[in-house]
GUTI-768544 format. One record per residue (C-alpha): residue in three letters; x, y, z. Coordinates in steps of 0.1 Angstrom, whole numbers, padded with zeros to 4 digits, always signed. Layout:
residues N
ALAXYZ/...
***
This chain:
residues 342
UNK+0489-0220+1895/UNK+0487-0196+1924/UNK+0469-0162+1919/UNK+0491-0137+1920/UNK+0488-0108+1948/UNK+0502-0075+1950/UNK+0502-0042+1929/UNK+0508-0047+1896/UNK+0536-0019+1884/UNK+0538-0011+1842/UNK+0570+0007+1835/UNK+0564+0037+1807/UNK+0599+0047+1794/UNK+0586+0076+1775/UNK+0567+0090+1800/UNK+0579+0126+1814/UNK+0589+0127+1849/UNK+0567+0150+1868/UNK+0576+0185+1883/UNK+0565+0214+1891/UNK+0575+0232+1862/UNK+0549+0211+1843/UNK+0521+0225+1866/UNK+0494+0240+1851/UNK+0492+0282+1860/UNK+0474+0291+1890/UNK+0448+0312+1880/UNK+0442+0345+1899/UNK+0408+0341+1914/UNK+0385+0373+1911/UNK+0415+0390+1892/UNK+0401+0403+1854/UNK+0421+0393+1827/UNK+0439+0422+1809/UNK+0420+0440+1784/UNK+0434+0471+1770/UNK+0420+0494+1786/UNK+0437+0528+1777/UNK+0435+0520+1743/UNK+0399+0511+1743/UNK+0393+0545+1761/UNK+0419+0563+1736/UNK+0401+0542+1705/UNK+0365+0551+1718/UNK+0370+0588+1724/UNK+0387+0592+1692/UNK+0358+0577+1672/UNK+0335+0598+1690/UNK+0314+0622+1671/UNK+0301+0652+1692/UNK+0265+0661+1692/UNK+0250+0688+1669/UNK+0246+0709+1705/UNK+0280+0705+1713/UNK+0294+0712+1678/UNK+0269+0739+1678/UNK+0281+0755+1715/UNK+0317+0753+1703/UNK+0314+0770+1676/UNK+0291+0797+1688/UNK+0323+0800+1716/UNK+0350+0803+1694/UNK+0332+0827+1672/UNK+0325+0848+1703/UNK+0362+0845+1717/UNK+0373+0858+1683/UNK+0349+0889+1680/UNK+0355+0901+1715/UNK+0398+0894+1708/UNK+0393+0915+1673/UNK+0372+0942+1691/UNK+0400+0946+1718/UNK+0427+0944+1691/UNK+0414+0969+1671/UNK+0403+0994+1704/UNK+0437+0990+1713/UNK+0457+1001+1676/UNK+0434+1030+1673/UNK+0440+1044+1707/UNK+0476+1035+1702/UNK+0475+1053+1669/UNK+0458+1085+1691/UNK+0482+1088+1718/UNK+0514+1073+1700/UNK+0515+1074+1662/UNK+0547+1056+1667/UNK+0540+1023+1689/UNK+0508+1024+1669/UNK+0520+1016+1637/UNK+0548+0992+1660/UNK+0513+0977+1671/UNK+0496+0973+1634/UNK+0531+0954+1623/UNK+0527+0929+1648/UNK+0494+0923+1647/UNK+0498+0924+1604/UNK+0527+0894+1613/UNK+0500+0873+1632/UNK+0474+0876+1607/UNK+0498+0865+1584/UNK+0511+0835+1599/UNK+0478+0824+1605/UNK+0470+0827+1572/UNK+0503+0808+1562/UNK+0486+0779+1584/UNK+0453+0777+1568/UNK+0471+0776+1537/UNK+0493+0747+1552/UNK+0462+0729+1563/UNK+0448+0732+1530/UNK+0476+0714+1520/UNK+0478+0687+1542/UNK+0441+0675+1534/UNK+0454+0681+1497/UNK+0479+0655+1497/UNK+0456+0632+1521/UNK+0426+0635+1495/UNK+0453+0628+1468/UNK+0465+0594+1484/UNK+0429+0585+1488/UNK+0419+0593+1450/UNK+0447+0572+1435/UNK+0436+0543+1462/UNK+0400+0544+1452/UNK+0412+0540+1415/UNK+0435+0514+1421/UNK+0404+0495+1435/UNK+0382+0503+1406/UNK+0409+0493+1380/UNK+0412+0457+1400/UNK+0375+0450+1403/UNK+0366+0458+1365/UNK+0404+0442+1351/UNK+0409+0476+1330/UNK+0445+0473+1319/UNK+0443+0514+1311/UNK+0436+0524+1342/UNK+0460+0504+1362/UNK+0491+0518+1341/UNK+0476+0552+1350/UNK+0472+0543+1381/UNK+0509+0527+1381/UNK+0517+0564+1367/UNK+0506+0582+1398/UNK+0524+0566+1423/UNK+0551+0573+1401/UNK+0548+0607+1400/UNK+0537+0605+1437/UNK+0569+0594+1445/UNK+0596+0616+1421/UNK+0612+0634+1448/UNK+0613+0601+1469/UNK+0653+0585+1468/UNK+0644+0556+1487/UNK+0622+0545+1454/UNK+0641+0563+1426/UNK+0652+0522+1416/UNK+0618+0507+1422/UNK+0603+0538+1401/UNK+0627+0536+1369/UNK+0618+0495+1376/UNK+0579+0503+1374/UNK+0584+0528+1345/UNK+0600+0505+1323/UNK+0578+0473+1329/UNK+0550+0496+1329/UNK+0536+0490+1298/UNK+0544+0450+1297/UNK+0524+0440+1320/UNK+0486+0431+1306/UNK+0471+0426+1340/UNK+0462+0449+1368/UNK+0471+0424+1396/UNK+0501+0420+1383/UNK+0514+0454+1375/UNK+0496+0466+1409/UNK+0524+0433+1422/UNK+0552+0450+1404/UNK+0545+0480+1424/UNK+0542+0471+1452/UNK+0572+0448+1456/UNK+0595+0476+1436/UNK+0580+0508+1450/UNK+0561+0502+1480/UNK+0578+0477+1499/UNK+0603+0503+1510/UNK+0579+0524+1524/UNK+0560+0498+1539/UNK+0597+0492+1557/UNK+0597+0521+1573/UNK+0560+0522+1585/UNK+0563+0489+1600/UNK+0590+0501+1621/UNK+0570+0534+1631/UNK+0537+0506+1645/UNK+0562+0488+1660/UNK+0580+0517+1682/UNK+0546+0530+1688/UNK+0538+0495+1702/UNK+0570+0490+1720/UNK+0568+0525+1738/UNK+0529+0519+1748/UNK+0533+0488+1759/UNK+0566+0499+1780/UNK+0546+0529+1795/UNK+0516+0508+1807/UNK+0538+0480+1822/UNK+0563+0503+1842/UNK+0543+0534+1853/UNK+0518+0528+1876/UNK+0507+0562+1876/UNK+0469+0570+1873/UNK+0461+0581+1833/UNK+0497+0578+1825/UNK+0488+0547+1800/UNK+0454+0572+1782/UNK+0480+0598+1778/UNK+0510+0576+1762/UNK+0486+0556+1742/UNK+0470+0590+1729/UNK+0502+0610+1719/UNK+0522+0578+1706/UNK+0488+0567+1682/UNK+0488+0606+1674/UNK+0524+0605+1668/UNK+0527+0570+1647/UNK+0493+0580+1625/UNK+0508+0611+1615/UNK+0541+0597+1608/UNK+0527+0565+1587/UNK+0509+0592+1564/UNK+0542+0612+1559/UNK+0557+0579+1553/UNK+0531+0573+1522/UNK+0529+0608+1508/UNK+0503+0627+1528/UNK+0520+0646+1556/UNK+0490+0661+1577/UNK+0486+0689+1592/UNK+0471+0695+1632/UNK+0431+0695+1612/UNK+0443+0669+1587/UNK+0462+0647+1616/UNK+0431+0647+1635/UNK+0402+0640+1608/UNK+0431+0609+1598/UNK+0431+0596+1634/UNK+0392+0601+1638/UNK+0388+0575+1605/UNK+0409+0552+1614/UNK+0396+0546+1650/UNK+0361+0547+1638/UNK+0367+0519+1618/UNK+0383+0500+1640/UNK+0355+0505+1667/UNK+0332+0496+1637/UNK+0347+0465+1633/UNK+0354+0455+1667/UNK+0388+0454+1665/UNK+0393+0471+1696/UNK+0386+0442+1716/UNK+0417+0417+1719/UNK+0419+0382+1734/UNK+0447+0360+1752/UNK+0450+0341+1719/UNK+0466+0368+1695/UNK+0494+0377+1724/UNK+0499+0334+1726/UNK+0503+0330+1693/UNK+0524+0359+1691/UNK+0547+0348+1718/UNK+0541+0314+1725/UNK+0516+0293+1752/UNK+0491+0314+1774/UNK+0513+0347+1782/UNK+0490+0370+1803/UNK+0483+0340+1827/UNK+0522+0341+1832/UNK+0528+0375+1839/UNK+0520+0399+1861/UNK+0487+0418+1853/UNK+0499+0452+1846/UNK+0529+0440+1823/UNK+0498+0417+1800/UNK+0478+0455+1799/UNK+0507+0465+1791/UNK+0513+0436+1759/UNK+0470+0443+1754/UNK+0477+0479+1747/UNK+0508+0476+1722/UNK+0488+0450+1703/UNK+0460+0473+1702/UNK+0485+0500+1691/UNK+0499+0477+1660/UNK+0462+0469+1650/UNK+0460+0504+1649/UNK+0491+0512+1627/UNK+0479+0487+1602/UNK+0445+0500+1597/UNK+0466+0534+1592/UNK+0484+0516+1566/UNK+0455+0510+1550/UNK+0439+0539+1550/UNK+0474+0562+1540/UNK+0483+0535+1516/UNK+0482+0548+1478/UNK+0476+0511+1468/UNK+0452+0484+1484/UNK+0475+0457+1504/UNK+0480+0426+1472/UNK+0475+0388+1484/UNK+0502+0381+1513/UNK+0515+0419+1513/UNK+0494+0429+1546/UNK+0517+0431+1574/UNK+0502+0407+1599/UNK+0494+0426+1634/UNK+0510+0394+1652/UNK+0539+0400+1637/UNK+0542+0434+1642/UNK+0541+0426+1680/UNK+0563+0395+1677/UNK+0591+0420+1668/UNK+0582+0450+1691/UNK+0576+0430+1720/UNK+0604+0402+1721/UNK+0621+0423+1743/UNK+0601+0433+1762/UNK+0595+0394+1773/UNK+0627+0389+1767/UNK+0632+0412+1796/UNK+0608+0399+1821/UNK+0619+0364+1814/UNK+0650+0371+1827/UNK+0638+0392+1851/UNK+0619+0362+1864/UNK+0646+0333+1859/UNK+0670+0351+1878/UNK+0643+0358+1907/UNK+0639+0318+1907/UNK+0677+0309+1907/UNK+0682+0332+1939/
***
């Protein structure tokens, strides 16, 4: 029997046929991989603390400002009052208005970090009440958010719900369950959708305005914006001081915890295979900065949140960008497949 010579050829039917489309991504050589960088600048100068010199030389300039303006204010009504009787007392109305109004917004601001140190008191009891198992003080605690929430239509069902099965229930998980799926789930609704138009609008500003700071400044005001709109979602609308102190906690805690820092694996599994080395790399700072935005608006959440987030209640930050971002990629995809067809 003759050797037989020749290639030998083994036929795979299952095997793909090859293309370019099943290419790996060329990698941009010497190019840095997106990172987030307006929100890591916007996350570290918000969890910043001054020194005790520069705390020490603003306040020595602001108390200075304000003794030379009421030394000017008061030359000027008593000469007023000397030459013009009239204008003068014109002059003390006005100046009795302004006094007034600024009095009307301490009084605000008192307020604000009122109903901020409210939400946080009835949050540190609802933790208390779960680690110990005291029955009691869950249904007082189940009480307060009641009570939080009277003037509230949105939970005036999931209220009358909680008030009735109140007293039933002989567990704190479980009655801190019944609250949350009958009274808080609304709310958490509608703070959900502010993270994810804070996200949306970062992420859209970073991608298409190539301007110099423009991405600091629209990740600054739309955190500012969504933080203060997630506590009047919960019950503790802030003032300018309380708005401020809020935003201050929550990025120190997420510096803290290194959560500023973001990878190509949340924004793949969010989206599907290994986006940023797809796209362009201003739309993937873009993508890096909403996701940095949602982690933001959860830890706000948390911290506004009357009741600690139950087993599976958390919102999950992928998702948050799944549904602000789609699209956005949405967009580019098509952007991109109609590039290819012509």
């Amino acid at each position: 029997m003759s050797e037989r010579k020749g290639p030998v050829l083994i036929e795979l039917e299952d095997a793909p046929e090859a293309g370019p489309e099943l290419a790996a991504p060329v990698p941009d050589v010497g190019m840095p991989a997106p990172e987030g960088k307006a929100m890591q600048v916007v996350a570290t100068l918000g969890a910043r603390r001054p020194s005790w010199l520069a705390r020490f030389f603003w306040s020595a300039l602001v108390g200075l400002v304000g003794f030379v303006a009421s030394l000017a204010a008061w030359d000027f009504v008593t000469g007023l009052l000397a030459s013009n009787p009239v204008l003068g007392w014109i002059a003390v109305g006005l100046i009795g208005a302004v006094v007034f109004a600024l009095l009307l917004i301490c009084l605000r601001e008192l307020a604000a970090f009122s109903r901020l140190g409210r939400l946080d008191k009835v949050h540190r009891a609802a933790e208390a009440a779960l680690a110990s198992g005291d029955v009691k003080a869950a249904r007082d605690v189940a009480r307060r958010i009641s009570s939080l929430y009277a003037g509230r239509a949105e939970v005036r069902l999931g209220r009358e719900v909680l008030d009735r099965q109140r007293d039933e229930l002989f567990d704190p998980a479980s009655l801190f369950a019944l609250a949350e799926a009958e009274v808080m789930a609304p709310l958490d609704a509608m703070a959900e959708r502010e993270v994810e138009a804070a996200a949306r609008q970062v992420a859209t500003v970073t991608a298409l305005v190539p301007l110099a700071f423009a991405d600091i400044i629209a990740a600054l005001t739309a955190n500012l914006r969504m933080i203060r709109k997630i506590a009047e979602v919960y019950g503790g609308r802030a003032g300018t001081f309380g708005a401020w102190r809020l935003t201050r906690a929550v990025l120190t805690h997420l510096v803290a915890t290194g959560a500023v820092a973001i990878g190509d694996d949340l924004l793949g599994s969010a989206v599907g295979g290994s986006v940023l080395s797809k796209l362009s790399r201003r739309f993937g700072e873009g993508l890096v900065n909403g996701a940095l935005t949602a982690r933001v608006g959860v830890a706000t959440m948390e911290v506004c949140r009357p009741l600690p987030f139950g087993t599976g209640r958390k919102p999950s930050v992928t998702g948050l960008i799944k549904r602000a971002l789609t699209g956005l990629f949405n967009a580019r995809e098509g952007t991109s497949d109609g590039n290819a067809r012509s």
